[in-house]
Phi, psi and omega in degrees: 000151190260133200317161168310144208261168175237201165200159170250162150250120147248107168031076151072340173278079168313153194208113195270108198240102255242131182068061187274349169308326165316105188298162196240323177218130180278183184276125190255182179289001184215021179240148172257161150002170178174100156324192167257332186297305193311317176318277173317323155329305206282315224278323166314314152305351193219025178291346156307314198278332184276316174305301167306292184278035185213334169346096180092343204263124172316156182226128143260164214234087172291080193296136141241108186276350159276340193086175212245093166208149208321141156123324166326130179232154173266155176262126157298345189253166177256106170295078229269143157115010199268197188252331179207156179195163172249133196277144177246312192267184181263152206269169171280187191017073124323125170290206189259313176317308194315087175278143167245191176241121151302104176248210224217031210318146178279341151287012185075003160283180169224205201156138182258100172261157171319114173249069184327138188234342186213173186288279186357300180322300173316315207274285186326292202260074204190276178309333197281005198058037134261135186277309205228153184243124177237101175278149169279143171301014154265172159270184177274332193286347188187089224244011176260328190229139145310124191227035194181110169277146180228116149264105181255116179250145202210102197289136190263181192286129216100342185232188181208215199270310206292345186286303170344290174332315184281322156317295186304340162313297176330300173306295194287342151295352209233302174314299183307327156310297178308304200115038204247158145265108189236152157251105153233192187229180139228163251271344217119309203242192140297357182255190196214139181245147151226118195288110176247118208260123203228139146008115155265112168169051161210133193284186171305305164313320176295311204292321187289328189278327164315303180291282166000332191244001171265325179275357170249016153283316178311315168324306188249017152269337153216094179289114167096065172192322156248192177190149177229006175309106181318295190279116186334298176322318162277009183293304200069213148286040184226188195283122150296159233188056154303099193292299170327002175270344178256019159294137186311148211031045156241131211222153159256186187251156195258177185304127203104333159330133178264106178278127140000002211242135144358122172049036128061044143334123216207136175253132230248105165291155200228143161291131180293327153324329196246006158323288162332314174263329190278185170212148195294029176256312164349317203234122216209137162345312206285338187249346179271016157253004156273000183270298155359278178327300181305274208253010157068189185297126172243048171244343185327314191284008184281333177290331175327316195203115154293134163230159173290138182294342201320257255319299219290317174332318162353262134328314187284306208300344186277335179275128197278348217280337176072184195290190166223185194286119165312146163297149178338287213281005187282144189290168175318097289183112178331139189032020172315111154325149145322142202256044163232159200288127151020265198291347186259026177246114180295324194269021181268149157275139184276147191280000000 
């Protein structure tokens, strides 16, 4: 039977949260249990933090409305009876608070995605089953330029977290070149995102030719270690460079989030310092909202200073290396490689 329903307060707003009893994350050896209320609590514990990074912002949405337990996989598609998808559009009987975004599909489509304005909204789509919140790196006011560079490093198969770090060591030397200010987190996972908060007055192509030309500074500053390579098979043992995450409609999970993983992981914003001692394991529903208490948001300074893309634009324009490959589903795309994998291209020359 399904539990009695409750209400929370967000910021002065009730909020009704139906089953709060529902399991969500079952309990591991070093996690407790994790409800659906506890689920909304917590997003409520960390609402400065959650709120900066969703403001204004088209959001997409990682429902699991059954809860997160092994053996589950996500649907791209929204399902009905399915255990998880991710919502694009705004869900129906939205209350009247839920404001949306026009966005912009790279098929030309559009869609009204959530566009959170208040803790409530979170808390709403929180009781709705959602775990994780994926914003676009826009705002609602101008939903063609990106107002956010995202450097995501991302350990292949052969590398772990610690191999990041020393790559984000790197980043954070190569940003300090540029004159950048990065913010970072980890991902939820094993990878490490960094944030730069930028100019809106560059398009989606611009800012992906931007990351492209940061991860192939990284290249070459640390050979045989990094990679920006698209296709797995070429990849190896070193840190991906996703350059494609700052292509339209593509996201990251955002700071605070709660990842779909055993013992209800959340990627954890960072001090650049404290790379070295922690481990993403660290940071968890049941542990980031004392942390949250303790040292408050540390992403808070991001908004303080937009910077320009020029230096890197530069950088891609000085490098002869051309575009790189689009995610599968994307239409062809201007100046684009051919989009087949390696070992299947008749027409590559073998070495």
């Amino acid at each position: 039977m399904a539990s009695p329903a409750t209400t929370v307060d967000a910021a002065g707003r009730e909020v009704r949260v139906s089953n709060p009893d529902r399991v969500i994350f079952p309990a591991t050896d070093r996690t407790p249990e994790l409800t659906k209320l506890d689920i909304v609590e917590y997003y409520l514990a960390v609402e400065d933090g959650i709120m900066r990074a969703l403001r204004e912002r088209p959001t997409t949405l990682e429902r699991w409305p059954k809860g997160v337990h092994p053996g589950m996989e996500i649907s791209t598609r929204m399902e009905r009876g399915g255990d998880a998808f991710y919502q694009k559009r705004i869900p129906r009987g939205a209350p009247d608070y839920v404001e949306t975004a026009r966005i912009a599909f790279p098929s030309g489509r559009h869609a009204d995605e959530v566009c959170p304005t208040e803790p409530a909204v979170v808390a709403w789509c929180a009781q709705m089953g959602t775990i994780t919140f994926h914003p676009w790196p826009v705002r609602r006011a101008d939903v063609d330029h990106p107002d956010e560079l995202r450097i995501d490093l991302d350990p292949q198969p052969g590398t772990d977290f610690a191999d990041a770090v020393r790559v984000a060591g790197t980043a954070r030397e190569l940003l300090a070149d540029l004159g950048y200010v990065g913010f970072p987190k980890t991902s939820g996972g094993r990878g490490i995102h960094i944030y730069v908060r930028i100019e809106p007055k560059w398009t989606f192509t611009d800012v992906r030719h931007a990351a492209i030309a940061f991860g192939r500074e990284l290249e070459r500053r640390l050979p045989g270690e990094v990679t920006t390579k698209w296709w797995k098979e070429e990849r190896g043992e070193r840190i991906f460079v996703d350059y494609n995450q700052n292509a339209r409609d593509r996201t990251i999970a955002s700071p605070y989030s709660i990842r779909p993983k055993p013992g209800a992981p959340v990627s954890a914003p960072l001090h650049w310092d404290e790379l070295l001692a922690i481990k993403p394991e660290d940071f968890t529903v049941a542990t980031m909202p004392a942390r949250f208490a303790q040292v408050g948001d540390l992403h808070a300074a991001i908004d303080d200073v937009a910077h320009s893309l020029a230096p890197l634009l530069e950088l891609y324009e000085r490098d002869e290396q051309g575009d790189m490959p689009y995610p599968p589903d994307y239409p062809k795309m201007p100046g684009e490689p051919k989009r087949v994998q390696p070992s299947r291209d008749r027409d590559r020359k073998q070495p």
